[in-house]
N, C-alpha and C positions, 0 to 999 in steps of 0.2 A: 728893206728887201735883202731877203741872203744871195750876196755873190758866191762864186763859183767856190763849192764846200765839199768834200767826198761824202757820197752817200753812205748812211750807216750799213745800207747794205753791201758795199764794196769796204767794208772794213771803218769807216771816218763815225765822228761821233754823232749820238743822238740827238733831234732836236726834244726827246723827251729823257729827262734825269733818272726819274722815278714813276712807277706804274700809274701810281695812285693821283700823280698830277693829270693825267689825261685820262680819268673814269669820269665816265658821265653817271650820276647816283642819283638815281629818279626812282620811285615820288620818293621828295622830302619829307620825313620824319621829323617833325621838333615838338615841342611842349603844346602848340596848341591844336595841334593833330592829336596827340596822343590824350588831350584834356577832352576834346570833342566826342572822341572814341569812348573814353571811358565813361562822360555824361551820359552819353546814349547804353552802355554796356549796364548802368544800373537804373536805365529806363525801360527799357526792350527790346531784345531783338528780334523779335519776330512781330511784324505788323501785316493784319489781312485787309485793311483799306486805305484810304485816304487820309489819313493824320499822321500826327507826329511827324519823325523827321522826314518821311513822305513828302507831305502834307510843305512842309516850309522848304525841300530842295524844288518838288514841283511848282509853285509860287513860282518860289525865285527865279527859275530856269526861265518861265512864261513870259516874266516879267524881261529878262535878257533878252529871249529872244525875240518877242514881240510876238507871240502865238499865245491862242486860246486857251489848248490843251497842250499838258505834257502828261510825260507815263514813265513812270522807273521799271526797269526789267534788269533780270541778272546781268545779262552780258549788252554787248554791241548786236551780234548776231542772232538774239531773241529780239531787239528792237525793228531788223529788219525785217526778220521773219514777219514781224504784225505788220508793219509797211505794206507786203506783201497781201497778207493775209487780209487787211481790211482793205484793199481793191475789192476782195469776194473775184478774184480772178481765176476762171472755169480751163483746164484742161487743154492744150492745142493755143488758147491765147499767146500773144506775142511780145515780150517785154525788151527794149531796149535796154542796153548794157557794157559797161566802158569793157573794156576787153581784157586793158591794163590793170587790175587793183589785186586788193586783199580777197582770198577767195569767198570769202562771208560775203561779201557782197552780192552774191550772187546763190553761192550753194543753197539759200530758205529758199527761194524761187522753184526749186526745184520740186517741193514737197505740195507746190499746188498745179503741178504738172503744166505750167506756163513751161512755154520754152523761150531761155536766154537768147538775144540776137547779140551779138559782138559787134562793137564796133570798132577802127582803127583809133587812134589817138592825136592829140597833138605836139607842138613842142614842149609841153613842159610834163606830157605823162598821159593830161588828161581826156576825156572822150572826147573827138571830133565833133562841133557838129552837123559839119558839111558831111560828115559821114552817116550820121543820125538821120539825116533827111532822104540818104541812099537806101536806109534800110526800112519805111513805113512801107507798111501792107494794112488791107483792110482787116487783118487779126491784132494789128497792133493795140494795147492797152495804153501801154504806161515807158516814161524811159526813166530809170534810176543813173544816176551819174557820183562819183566819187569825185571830190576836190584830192587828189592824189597828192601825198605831201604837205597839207596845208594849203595848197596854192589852188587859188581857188576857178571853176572853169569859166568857159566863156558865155556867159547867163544869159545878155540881152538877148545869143543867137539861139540859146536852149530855150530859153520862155517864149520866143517869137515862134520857133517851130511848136513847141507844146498848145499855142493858144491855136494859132495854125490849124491845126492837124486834131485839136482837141484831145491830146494826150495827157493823163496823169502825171505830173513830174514827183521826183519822188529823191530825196537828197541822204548821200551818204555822208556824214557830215565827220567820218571815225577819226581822221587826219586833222582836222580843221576847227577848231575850238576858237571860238569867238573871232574867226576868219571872217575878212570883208568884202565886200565889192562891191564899190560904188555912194560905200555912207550905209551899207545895208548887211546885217548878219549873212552868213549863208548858213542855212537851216530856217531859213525864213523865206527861200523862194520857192519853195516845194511846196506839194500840196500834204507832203507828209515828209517827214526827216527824223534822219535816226544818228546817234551820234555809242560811239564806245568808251565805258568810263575802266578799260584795260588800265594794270600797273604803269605802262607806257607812257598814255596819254596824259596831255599839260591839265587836263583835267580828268581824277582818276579817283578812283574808292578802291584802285588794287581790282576790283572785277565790278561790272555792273554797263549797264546802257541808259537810255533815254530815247524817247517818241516825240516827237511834236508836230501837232497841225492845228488847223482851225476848222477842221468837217467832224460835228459832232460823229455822225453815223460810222467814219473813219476812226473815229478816236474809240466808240461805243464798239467794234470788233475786236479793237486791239484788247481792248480791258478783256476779250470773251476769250481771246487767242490761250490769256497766260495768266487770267487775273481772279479767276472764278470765285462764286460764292458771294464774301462779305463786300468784296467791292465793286461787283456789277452789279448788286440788289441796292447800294448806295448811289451810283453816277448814273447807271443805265434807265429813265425811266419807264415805269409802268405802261405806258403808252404805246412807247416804241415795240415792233414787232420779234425787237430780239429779247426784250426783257424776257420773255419764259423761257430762256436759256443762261439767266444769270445763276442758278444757283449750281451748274455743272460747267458753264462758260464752253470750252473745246476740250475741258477735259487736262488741259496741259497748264502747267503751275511752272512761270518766270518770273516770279516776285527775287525785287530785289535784297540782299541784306542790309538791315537797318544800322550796322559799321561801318559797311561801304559804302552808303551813303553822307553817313555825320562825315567820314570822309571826305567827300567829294562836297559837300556843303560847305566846306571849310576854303577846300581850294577854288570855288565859285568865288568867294570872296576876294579872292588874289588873283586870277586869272587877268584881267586888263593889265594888272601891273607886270606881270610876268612875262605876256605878249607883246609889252614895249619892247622892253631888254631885247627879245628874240629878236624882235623887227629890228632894232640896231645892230646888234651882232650877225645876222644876215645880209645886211646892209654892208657890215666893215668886210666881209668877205668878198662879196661882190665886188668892193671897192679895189681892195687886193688884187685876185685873181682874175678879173676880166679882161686883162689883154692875152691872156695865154694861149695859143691857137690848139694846142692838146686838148682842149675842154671846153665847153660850153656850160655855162651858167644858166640856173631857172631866166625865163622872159618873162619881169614884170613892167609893162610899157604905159602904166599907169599909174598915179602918183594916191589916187584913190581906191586903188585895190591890196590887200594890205593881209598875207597869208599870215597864217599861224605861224609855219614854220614848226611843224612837226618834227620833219628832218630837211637838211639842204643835202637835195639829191644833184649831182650833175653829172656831166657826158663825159668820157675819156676817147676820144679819135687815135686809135694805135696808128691809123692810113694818115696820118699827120707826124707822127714818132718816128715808128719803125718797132717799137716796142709795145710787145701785147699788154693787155689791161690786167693779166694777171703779174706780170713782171710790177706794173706801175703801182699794182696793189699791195705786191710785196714786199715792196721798196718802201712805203709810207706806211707798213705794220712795222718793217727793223727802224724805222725813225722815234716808234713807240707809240704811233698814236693808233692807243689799241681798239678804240672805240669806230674805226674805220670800217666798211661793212660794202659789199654787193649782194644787196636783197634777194634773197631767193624763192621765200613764197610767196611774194609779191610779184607774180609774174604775169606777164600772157598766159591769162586762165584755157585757151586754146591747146597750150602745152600740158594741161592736167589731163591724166586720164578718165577723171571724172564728167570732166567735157569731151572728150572723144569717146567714150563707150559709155555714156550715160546709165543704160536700159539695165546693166549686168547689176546696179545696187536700186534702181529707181523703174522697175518694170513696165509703168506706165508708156514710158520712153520708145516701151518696143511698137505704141502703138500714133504715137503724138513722137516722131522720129528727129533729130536733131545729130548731129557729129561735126568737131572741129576737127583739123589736125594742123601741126605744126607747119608754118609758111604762109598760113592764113593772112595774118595780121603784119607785113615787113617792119611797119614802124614801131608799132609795142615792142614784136621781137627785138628791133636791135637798140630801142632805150634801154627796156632790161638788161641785155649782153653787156652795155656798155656805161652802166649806171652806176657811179660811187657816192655810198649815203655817208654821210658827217651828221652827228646830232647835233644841234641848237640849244646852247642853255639858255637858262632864264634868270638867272640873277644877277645882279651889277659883281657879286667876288668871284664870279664864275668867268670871270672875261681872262683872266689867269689861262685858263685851261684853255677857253674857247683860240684866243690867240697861238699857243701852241699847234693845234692845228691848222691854223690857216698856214702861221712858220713853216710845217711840217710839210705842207702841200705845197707850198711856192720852192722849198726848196728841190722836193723834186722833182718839179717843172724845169726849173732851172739849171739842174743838173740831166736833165733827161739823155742826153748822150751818152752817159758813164752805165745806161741800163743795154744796150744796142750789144 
């Protein structure tokens, strides 16, 4: 523990020497990334169905996750879109919706003239869902929910209301890569789940998404949404009533790139080992930092619920300082840890003006009417306001770096009166 140290920002020294010790440098680049890529770069890159590196990341994913079907799509927010899109969800329908996340989440919703429902949040980001149960109406479809940060939500009370109420559930899984609760994947309690293979994430191709469920006819839209041609006249059969739309699908092409995938194949294979580490260096933080009354730490009150750890987000209370969250934030950028952050498009989507004047880009809207505005949601509002992210690495030589930050942050807890 650092005793009592001048802050580098009142002039005393850094807890970081050099820039380059506290970068967080994700995805990693080594020989067998770059050997993957380049197999695949004098195989193909362009594939219209189900084979090849398709072919063996979807397998594999199925096989992870314990689902039937999977689907590679360019991005994250093309995988949701088909989420969306294979409900076949009609105009004026009602989708529940965490209030707090990434605006993807939410924005595909929009193109099928469902209107988003908000809901408040809980302690650790994620959607209520004692809130969830406040907002059914007989137009309700479906509730999509994001594991905000890794950390995964509270499932028995979302599956009980889902079975309940006969709602669709439907998992944003963008944060949460091989995330647990309870002995069980999350992207496996949904009846569809989408997950983003972004440069970001622990598991990535640089750009790209992923689908999975186990409802052919659900699986059999999605392939129509983005997949047209060679591979709905492959999976879709003759039978079914949408096969005579395989060879134009919806008209819209989200196939993924066959680099960013050998990619993301590669880091499938590392992903558990990589998700230990995080879980212990989350661990040692916690360990650290959890007597500080400035801050609040994620609530994981289970010994079997077991987050990715995308990022460890936590709470800054200035009505416990005296000092604003922007002084604390800038105190622990002069200490050097530059990889410090308060998210900002990750907000209360209430606060966009995309959700408060919807109609002015999506005209539908003027007639299926919907508007938030800012105060809606108090809790989101004030996680957000008062939310400092720290990345999580993942490797055993990374604890170097990781350790600096937690140094970085106890010190100026500990010094907190020198900021007043």
């Amino acid at each position: 523990m650092y005793m009592k140290n001048k802050l580098a920002i009142n002039g005393g020294g850094k807890i970081v020497k050099y820039e380059a010790q506290a970068k967080f440098n994700w995805p990693i680049v080594d020989k067998k990334i770059e050997q993957a890529v380049i197999r695949q770069l004098y195989k193909t890159i362009s594939i219209y169905n189900k084979s090849d590196i398709f072919e063996k990341f979807e397998n594999l994913f199925c096989k992870y996750q314990k689902r039937k079907y999977a689907l590679l799509f360019n991005s994250g927010t093309s995988a949701i879109h088909a989420m969306f899109v294979a409900l076949n969800l009609k105009p004026g329908d009602e989708v529940i919706c965490p209030v707090y996340t990434f605006y993807a989440t939410v924005t595909p919703l929009l193109f099928t003239g469902a209107i988003p429902i908000f809901c408040d949040i809980d302690e650790n980001g994620n959607i209520n869902p004692y809130e969830i149960e406040k907002k059914i109406t007989k137009k309700t479809k479906a509730v999509v929910i994001t594991h905000m940060w890794g950390i995964p939500c509270q499932m028995d009370k979302i599956l009980e209301i889902c079975r309940k109420n006969r709602l669709v559930l439907l998992e944003d899984c963008s944060h949460a890569h091989g995330a647990e609760y309870k002995g069980k994947k999350l992207g496996s309690f949904g009846d569809l789940s989408a997950w983003s293979l972004q440069g970001q994430k622990i598991l990535t191709g640089g750009e790209g998404g992923v689908l999975t469920t186990n409802n052919k006819e659900y699986y059999d839209r999605a392939l129509l949404l983005g997949h047209y041609n060679k591979r709905c006249k492959q999976e879709i059969s003759p039978d079914s009533p949408l096969y005579k739309f395989a060879v134009t699908g919806m008209g819209l092409k989200y196939r993924a790139h066959p680099l960013a995938v050998a990619i993301a194949n590669e880091y499938l294979s590392r992903l558990d080992k990589w998700l230990a580490i995080k879980r212990i260096f989350a661990q040692r933080i916690i360990i650290r930092l959890k007597n500080y009354a400035a801050i609040t730490l994620p609530q994981i009150n289970n010994q079997k619920i077991k987050p990715s750890w995308y990022a460890f987000v936590f709470q800054y209370h200035e009505n416990k300082t005296g000092v604003s969250i922007n002084k604390f934030y800038q105190a622990l950028k002069q200490e050097g840890l530059v990889e410090v952050d308060q998210p900002g498009s990750t907000c209360p989507l209430n606060l966009l003006p995309l959700f408060q004047k919807p109609a002015e880009l999506f005209p539908i809207y003027r007639q299926y009417k919907f508007s938030y505005k800012k105060g809606e949601f108090p809790k989101a509002e004030s996680f957000y306001n008062n939310a400092v992210k720290i990345p999580v690495w993942a490797r055993v030589q990374d604890w170097p770096a990781m350790k600096l930050y937690i140094d970085g942050i106890e010190k100026v807890l500990i010094n907190i009166n020198e900021l007043k």
